[in-house]
DOLO-795569 format. One line per field, with one value per residue: residue in one letter; z negated, x, y of N, C-alpha, C in turn. Coordinates in steps of 0.05 Angstrom, whole numbers, plus 32768, in hexadecimal, padded with zeros to 4 digits. Each point is the difference from the previous one (the first is absolute). Layout:
<rs>
residu [a, ...];
n_c3 [Z, ...];
n_c1 [X, ...];
n_c2 [Y, ...];
ca_c3 [Z, ...];
ca_c1 [X, ...];
ca_c2 [Y, ...];
c_c3 [Z, ...];
c_c1 [X, ...];
c_c2 [Y, ...];
</rs>
This chain:
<rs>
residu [x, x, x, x, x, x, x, x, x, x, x, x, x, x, x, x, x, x, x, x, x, x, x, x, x, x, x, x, x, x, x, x, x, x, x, x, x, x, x, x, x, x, x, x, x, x, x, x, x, x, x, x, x, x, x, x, x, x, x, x, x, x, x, x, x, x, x, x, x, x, x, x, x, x, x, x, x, x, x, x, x, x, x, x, x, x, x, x, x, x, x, x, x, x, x, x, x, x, x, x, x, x, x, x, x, x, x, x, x, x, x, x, x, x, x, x, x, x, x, x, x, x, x, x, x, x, x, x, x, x, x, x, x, x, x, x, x, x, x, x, x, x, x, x, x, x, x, x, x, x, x, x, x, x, x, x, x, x, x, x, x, x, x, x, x, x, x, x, x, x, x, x, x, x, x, x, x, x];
n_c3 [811D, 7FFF, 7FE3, 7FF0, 7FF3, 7FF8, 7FEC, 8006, 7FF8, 7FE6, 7FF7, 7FFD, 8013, 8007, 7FFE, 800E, 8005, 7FF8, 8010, 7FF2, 8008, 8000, 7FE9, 7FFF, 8013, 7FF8, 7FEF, 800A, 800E, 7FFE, 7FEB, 8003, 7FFB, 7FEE, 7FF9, 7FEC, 7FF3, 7FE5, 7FF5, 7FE6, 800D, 7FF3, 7FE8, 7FFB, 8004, 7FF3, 7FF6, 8004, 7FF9, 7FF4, 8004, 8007, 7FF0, 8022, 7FE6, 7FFC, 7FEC, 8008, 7FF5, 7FD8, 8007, 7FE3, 8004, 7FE4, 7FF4, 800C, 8014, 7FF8, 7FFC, 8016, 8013, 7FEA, 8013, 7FFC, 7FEB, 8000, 8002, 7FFE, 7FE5, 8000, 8003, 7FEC, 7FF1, 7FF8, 7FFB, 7FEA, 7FF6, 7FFF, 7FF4, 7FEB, 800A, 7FFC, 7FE6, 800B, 800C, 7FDD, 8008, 7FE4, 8000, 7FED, 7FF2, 800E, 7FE3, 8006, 7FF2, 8004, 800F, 8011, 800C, 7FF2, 7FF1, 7FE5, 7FF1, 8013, 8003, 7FE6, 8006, 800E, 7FEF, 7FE9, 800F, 800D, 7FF0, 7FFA, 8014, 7FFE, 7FF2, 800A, 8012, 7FEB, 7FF0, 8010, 800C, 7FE8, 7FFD, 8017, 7FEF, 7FF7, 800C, 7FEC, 8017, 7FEA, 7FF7, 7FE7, 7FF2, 7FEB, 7FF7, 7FE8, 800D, 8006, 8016, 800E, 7FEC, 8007, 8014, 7FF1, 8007, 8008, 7FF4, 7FF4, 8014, 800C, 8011, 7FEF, 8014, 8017, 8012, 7FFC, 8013, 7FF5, 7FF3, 8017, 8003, 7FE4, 800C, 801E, 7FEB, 7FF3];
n_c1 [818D, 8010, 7FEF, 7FF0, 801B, 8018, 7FF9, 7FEA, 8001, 800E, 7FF3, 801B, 7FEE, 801A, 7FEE, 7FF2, 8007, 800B, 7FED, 7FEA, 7FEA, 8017, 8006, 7FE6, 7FF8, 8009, 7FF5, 7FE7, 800E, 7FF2, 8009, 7FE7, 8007, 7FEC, 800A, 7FE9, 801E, 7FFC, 8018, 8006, 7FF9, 7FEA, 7FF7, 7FED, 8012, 8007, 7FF2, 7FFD, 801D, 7FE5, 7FF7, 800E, 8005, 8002, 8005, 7FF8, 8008, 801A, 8007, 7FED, 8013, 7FF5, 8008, 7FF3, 7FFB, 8018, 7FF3, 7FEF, 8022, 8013, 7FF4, 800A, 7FFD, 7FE3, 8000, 7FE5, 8006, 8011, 7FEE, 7FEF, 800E, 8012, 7FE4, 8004, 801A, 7FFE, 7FEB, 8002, 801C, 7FE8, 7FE7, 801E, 8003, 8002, 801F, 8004, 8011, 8006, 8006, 8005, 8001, 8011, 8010, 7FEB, 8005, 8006, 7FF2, 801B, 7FF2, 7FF5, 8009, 8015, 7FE7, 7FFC, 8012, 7FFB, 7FF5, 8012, 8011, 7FFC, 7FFF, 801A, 8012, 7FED, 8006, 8018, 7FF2, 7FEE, 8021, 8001, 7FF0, 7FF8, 8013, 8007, 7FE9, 8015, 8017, 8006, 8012, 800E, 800A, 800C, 7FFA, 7FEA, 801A, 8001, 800A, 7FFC, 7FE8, 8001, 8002, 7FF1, 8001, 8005, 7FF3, 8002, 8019, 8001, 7FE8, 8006, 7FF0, 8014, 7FDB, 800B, 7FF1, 7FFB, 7FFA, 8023, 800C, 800F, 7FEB, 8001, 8010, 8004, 7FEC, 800F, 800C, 7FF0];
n_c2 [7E76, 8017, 8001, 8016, 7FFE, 8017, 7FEB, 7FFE, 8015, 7FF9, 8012, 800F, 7FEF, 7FF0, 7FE5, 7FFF, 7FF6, 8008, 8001, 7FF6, 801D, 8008, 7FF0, 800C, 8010, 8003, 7FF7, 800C, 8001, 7FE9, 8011, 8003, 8010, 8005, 8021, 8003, 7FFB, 8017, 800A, 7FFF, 7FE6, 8000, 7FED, 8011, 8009, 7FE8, 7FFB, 801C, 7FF3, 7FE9, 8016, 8009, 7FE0, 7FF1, 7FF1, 7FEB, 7FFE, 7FFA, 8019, 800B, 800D, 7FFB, 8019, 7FF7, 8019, 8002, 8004, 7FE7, 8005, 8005, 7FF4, 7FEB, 7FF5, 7FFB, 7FF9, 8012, 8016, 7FF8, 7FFA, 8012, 800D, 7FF0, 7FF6, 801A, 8009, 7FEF, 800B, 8025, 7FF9, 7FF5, 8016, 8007, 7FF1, 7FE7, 8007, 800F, 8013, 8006, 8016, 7FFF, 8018, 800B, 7FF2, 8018, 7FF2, 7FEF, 8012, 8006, 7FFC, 7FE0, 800D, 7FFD, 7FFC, 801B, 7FFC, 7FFA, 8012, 8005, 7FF8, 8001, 8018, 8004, 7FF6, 8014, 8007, 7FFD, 8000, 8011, 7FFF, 7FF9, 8008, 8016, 7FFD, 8008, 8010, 8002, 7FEA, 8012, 7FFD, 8002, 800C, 7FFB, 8021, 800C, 800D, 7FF6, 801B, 7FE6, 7FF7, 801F, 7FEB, 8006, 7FFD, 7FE4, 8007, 800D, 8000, 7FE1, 8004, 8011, 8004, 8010, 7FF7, 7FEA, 7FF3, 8003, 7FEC, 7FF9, 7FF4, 7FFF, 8013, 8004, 7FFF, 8007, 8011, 7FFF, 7FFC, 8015];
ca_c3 [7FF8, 7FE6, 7FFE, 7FE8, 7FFD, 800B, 7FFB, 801D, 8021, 8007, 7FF1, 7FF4, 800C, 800E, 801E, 8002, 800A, 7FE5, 7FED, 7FFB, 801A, 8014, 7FF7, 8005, 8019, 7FFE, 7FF4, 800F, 801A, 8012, 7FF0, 8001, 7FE4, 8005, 7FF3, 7FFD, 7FE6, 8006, 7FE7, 7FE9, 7FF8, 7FED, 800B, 800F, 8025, 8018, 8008, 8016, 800C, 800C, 800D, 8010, 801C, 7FFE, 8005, 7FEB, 7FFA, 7FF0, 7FE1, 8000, 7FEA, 7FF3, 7FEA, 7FFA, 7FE8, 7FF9, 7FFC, 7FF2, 7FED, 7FF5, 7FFE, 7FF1, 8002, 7FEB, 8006, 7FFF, 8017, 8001, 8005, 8017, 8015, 8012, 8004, 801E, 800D, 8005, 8014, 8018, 8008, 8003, 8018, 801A, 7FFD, 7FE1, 7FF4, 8001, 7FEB, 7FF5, 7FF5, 7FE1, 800B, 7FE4, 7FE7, 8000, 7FE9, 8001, 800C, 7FF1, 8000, 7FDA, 7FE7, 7FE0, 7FFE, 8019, 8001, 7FEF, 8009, 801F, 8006, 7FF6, 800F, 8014, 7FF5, 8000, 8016, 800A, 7FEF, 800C, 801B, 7FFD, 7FFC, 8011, 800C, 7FF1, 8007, 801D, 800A, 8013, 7FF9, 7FED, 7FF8, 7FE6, 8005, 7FE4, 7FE5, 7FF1, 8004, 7FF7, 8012, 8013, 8019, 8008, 7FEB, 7FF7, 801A, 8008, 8012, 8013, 800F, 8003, 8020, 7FF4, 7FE7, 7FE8, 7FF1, 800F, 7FFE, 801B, 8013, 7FF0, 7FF1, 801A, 8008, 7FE4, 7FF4, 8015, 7FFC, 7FE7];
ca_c1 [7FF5, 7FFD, 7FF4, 801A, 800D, 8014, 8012, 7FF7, 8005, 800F, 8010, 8013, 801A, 8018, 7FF5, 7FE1, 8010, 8009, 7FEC, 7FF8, 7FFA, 8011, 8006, 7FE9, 800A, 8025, 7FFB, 7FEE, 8005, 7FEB, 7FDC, 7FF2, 7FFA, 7FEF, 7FFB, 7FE7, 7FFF, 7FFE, 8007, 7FE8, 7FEC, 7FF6, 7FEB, 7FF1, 7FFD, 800D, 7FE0, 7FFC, 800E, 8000, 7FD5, 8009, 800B, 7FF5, 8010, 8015, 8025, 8009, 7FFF, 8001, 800D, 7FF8, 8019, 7FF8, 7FFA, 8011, 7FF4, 7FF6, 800D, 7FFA, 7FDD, 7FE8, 7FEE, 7FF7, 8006, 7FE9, 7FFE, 801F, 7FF2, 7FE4, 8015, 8016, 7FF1, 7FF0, 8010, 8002, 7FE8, 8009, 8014, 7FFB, 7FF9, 800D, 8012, 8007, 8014, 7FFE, 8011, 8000, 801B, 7FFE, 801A, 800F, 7FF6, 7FFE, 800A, 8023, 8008, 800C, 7FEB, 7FF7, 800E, 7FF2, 7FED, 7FF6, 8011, 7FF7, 7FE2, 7FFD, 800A, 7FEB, 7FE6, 8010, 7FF6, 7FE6, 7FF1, 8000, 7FE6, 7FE7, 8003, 800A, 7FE8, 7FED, 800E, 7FFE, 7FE8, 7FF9, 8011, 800E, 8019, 800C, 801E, 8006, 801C, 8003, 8002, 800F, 8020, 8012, 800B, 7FFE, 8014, 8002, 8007, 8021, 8013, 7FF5, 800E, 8000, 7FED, 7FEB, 8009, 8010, 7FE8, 7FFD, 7FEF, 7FFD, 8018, 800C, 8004, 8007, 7FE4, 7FE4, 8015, 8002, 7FE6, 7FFC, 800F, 7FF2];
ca_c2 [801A, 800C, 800D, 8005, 8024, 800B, 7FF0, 7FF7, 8016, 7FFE, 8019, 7FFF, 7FF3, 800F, 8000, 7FF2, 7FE6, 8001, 7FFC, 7FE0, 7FEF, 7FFF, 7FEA, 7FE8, 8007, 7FF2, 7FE6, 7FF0, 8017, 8000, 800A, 801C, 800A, 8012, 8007, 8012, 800D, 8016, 801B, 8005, 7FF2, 7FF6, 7FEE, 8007, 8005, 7FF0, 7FFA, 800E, 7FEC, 7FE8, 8000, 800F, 7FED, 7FE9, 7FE3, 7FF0, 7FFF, 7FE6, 7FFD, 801F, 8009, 801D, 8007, 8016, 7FF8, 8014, 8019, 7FF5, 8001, 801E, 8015, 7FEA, 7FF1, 7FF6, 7FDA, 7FEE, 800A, 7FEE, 7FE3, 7FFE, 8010, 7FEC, 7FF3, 8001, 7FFF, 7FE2, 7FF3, 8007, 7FFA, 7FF4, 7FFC, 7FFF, 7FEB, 7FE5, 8009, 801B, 800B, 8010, 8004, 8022, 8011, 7FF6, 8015, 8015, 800A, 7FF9, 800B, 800C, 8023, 800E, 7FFB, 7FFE, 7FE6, 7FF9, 7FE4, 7FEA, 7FF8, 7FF2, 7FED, 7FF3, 8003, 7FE7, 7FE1, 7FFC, 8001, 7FE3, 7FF1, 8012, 7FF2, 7FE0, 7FF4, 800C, 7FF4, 7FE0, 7FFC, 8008, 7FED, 800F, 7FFE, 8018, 7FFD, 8010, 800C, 8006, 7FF2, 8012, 8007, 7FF4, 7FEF, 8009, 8000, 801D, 800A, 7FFF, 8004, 801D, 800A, 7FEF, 7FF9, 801C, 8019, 8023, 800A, 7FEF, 7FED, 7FEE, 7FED, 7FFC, 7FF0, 7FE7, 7FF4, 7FFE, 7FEA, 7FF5, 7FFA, 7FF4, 7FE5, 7FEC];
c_c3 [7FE6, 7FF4, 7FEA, 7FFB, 8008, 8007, 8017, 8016, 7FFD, 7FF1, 7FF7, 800E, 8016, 8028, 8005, 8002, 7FD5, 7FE9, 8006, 8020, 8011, 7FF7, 800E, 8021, 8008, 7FFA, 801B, 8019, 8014, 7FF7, 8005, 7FDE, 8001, 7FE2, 7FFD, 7FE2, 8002, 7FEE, 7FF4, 7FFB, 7FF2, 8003, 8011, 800F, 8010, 800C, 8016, 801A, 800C, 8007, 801A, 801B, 7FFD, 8008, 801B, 8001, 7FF0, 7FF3, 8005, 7FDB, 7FF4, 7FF0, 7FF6, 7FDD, 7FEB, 7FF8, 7FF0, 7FDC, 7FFB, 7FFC, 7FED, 800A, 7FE9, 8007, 800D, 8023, 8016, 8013, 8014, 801B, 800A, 8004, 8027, 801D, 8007, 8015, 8025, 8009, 8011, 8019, 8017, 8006, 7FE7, 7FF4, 7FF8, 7FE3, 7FEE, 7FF0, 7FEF, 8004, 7FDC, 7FEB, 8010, 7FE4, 800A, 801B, 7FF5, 8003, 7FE5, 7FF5, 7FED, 8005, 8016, 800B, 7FF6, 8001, 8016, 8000, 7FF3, 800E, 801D, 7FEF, 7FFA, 8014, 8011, 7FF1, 8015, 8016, 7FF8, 8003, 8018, 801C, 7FF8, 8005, 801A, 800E, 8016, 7FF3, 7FF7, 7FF3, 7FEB, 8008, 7FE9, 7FF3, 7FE6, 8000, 8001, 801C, 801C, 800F, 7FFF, 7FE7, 7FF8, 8014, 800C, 8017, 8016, 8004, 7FFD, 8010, 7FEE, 7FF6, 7FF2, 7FFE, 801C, 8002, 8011, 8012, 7FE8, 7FF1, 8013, 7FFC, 7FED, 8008, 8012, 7FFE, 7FEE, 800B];
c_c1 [800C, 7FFD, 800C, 7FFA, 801A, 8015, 7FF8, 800F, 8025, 8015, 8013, 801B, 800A, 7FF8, 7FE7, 8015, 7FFB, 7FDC, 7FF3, 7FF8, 8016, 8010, 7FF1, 800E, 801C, 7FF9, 7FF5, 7FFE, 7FE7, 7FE3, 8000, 7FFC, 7FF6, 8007, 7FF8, 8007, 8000, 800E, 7FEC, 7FE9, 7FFE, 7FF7, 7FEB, 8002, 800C, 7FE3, 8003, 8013, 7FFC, 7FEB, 8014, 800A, 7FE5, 800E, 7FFF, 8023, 8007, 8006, 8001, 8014, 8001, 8015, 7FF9, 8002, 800B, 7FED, 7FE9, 7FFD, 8005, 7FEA, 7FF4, 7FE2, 7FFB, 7FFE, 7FEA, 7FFE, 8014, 7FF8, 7FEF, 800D, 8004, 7FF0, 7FED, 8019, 800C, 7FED, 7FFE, 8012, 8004, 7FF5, 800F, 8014, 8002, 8012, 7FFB, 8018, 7FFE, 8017, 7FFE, 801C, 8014, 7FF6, 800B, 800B, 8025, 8004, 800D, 7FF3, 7FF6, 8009, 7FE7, 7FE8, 7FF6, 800C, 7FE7, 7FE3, 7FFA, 8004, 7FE2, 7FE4, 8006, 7FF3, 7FDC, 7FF9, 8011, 7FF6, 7FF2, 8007, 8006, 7FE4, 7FEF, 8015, 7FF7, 7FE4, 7FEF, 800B, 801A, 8021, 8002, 801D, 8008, 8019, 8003, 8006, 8004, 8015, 801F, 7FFD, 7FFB, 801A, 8004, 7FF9, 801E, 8014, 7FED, 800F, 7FFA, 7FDC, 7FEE, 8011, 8000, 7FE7, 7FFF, 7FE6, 8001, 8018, 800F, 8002, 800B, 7FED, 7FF4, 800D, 7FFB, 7FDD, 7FF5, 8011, 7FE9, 7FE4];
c_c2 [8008, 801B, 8010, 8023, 7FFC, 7FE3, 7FEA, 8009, 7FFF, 8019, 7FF9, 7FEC, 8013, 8006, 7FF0, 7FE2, 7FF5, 8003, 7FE9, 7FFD, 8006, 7FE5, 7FE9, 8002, 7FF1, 7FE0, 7FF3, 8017, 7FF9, 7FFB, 801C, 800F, 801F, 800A, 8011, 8012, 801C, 8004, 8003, 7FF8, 7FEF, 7FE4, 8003, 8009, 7FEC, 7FFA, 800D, 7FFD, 7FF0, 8003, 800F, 7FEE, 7FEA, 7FEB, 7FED, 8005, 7FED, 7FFF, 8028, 7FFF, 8026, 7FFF, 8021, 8004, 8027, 8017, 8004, 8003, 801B, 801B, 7FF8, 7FF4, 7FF2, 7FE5, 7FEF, 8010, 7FF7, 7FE0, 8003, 8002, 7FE9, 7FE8, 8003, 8001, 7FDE, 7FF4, 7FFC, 7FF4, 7FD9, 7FF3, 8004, 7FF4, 7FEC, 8009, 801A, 7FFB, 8013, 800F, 801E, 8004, 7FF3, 8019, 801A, 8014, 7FFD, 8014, 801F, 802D, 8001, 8002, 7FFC, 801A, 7FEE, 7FDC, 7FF4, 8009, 7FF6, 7FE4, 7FED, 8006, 7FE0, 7FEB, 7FFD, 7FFE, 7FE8, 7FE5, 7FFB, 7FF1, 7FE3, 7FFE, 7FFB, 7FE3, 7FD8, 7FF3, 8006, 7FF5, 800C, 8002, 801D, 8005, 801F, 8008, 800F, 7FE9, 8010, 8009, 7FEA, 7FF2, 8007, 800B, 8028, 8016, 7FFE, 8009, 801E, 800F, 7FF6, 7FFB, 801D, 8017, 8017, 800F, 8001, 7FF8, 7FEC, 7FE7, 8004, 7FF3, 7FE4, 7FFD, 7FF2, 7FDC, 7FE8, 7FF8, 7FEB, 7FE8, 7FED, 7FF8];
</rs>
């Protein structure tokens, strides 16, 4: 099962083959994969995501966070969100993944200031998913970093789509390697 926003669903790559669940699909050709992501969703609404199926799955992966950042979700509102979205997630599978979008700031649509509030709004709120993950025992794979050591900050051409903010087919790639 996976759940999410745009980056779930795959935006910005070159062909459905080329996003995680078409990766996942390719990897393991005789699994069933269900994706339930939507464009522009939030934490909170993956909730409405996962009340929407009834398990069990062998594993549910959320790839979410982006939008999060840019609407400013508040941190505590952030937390309750993803607190109740673990839970759920929980009940429909042992295995549950978690995955935040990269610094929303290194994407190339902000410029100066906009860039650097985003970016520091990104790194707080991937706090919020280390934390909320760490304590629900749920794997949490990091895709913010800071600028100096951010992959797709330093390679702006090669992992942000002609939008400029979504990822490309080689981000999908790079994220599906780690």
């Amino acid at each position: 099962l996976i759940v999410g926003d745009s980056t779930a669903v795959g935006l910005g790559c070159v062909s459905t083959e080329e996003s995680v669940a078409g990766r996942i699909a390719r990897e393991f050709p005789y699994a069933s994969i269900e994706n339930h992501a939507q464009c522009g969703a939030r934490v909170a609404n993956v909730l409405k995501q996962l009340e929407s199926v009834s398990g069990p799955y062998d594993a549910v992966l959320i790839a979410v966070g982006g939008n999060d950042v840019i609407r400013g979700t508040r941190e505590r509102v952030l937390l309750r969100s993803l607190e109740a979205v673990l839970l759920r997630a929980r009940e429909l599978s042992r295995m549950v993944i978690v995955t935040n979008s990269a610094n929303v700031g290194a994407a190339p649509m902000f410029g100066w200031p906009l860039n650097m509030i985003l970016s520091r709004r990104s790194l707080r709120l991937r706090r919020v998913f280390a934390q909320v993950c760490r304590q629900h025992r749920v794997r949490f794979v990091n895709f913010t970093y800071r600028f100096q050591r951010d992959a797709f900050a330093r390679q702006r051409e090669q992992y942000f789509a002609e939008d400029g903010l979504h990822p490309t087919s080689a981000a999908y790639g790079y994220c599906y390697t780690v």
